[in-house]
N, C-alpha and C positions, 0 to 999 in steps of 0.2 A: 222874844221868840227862842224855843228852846232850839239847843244843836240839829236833836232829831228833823228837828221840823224844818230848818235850812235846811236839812241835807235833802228832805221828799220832795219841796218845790224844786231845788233845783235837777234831782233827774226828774220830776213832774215832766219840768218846762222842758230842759235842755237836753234828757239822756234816754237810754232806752235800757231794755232787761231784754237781752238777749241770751239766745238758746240754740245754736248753731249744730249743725249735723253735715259734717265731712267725709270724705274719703282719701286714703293716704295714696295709693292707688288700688288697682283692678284687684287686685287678689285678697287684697284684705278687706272686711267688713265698712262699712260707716261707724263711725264715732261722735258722741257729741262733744260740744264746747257750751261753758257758761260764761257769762262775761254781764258787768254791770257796766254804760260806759257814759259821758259827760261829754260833749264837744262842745269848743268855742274857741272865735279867733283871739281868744282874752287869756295867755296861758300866766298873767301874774291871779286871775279870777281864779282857774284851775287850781294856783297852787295853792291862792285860800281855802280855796274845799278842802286840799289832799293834806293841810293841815289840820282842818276841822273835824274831818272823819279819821283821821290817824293811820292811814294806809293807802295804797294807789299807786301805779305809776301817769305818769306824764308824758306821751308820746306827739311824735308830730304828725296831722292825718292827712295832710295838704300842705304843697308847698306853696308859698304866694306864684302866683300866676299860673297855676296849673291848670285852670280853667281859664277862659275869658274873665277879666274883672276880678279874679279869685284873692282872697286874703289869705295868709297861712293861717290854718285852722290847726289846735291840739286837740288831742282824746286824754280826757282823765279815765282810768278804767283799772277793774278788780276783776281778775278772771281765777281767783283761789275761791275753792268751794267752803272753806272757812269763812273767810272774810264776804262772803255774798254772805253765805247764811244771817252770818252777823247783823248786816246791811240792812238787809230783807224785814229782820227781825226789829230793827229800829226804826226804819221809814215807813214800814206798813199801816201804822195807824192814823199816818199822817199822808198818805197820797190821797189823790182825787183822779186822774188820768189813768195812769198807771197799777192799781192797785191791782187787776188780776191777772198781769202780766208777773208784777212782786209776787206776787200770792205762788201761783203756779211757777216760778225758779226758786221759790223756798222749798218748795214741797221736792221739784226735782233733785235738787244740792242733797236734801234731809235725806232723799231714799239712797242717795249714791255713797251719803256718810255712815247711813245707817247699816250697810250693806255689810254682815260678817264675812269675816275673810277678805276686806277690799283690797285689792291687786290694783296698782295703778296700770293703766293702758301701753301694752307694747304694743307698739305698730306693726311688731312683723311677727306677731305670735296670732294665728288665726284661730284659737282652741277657743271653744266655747266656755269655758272655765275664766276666761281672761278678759271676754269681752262681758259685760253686763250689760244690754238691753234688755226691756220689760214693754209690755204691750203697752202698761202705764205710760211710762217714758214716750213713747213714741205718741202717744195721744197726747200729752203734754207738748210736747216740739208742736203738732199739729196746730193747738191752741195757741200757742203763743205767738207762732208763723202767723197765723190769722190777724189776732189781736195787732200785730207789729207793721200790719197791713198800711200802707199809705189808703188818707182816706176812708179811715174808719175810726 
């Protein structure tokens, strides 16, 4: 089995392609966030992956008991619009689940690198110059928001 192909079953099975939209607060706009992420209570599993794909960090997303019955769970995750692109671009032809969730955070990552003049995100600069949203974008979050739907 080739690398690619570990790497699509496993966020197939275990991860999602998320596409978040926040606010810093009241006065300044919403922003998005992209993030590829891997959860499992298995972080020697994790760190096989984050050797295999060549990039990642390794966070803890639960502490043991934080639920009733709860294991400590880690998050493997890539939230650099590089390295998703990359990602995106090698798992694609190998997912089955997930593929137009992949599909659509390639496409969003590509327009935000593609974007001349790109200015990274100041929180507290409210100028329309500084923030980039696009109707695009926002129908993309829409889509994905859906797709990531529990139960669908």
């Amino acid at each position: 089995m080739k690398r690619e192909e570990i790497m699509a079953w496993s966020v197939d099975w275990e991860g999602s392609f998320i596409l978040g939209r926040y606010h810093w607060k009241e006065s300044v706009p919403y922003s998005y966030t992209v993030m590829i992420v891997i959860a499992n209570t298995r972080k020697d599993l994790l760190e096989k992956f984050m050797n295999l794909v060549g990039y990642g960090t390794i966070t803890i997303m639960r502490k043991e008991g934080a639920y009733h019955n709860s294991k400590q769970c880690y998050r493997w995750q890539i939230a650099s619009c590089k390295h998703i692109k990359e990602f995106c671009k090698d798992v694609l032809p190998f997912l089955v689940a997930k593929r137009q969730q992949a599909s659509l955070l390639l496409e969003f990552v590509n327009r935000r690198l593609n974007t001349p003049g790109r200015v990274k995100f100041n929180r507290y600069d409210t100028s329309d110059s500084k923030i980039r949203r696009t109707e695009r974008e926002a129908e993309i979050y829409q889509e994905i928001k859906l797709l990531n739907k529990r139960g669908i």
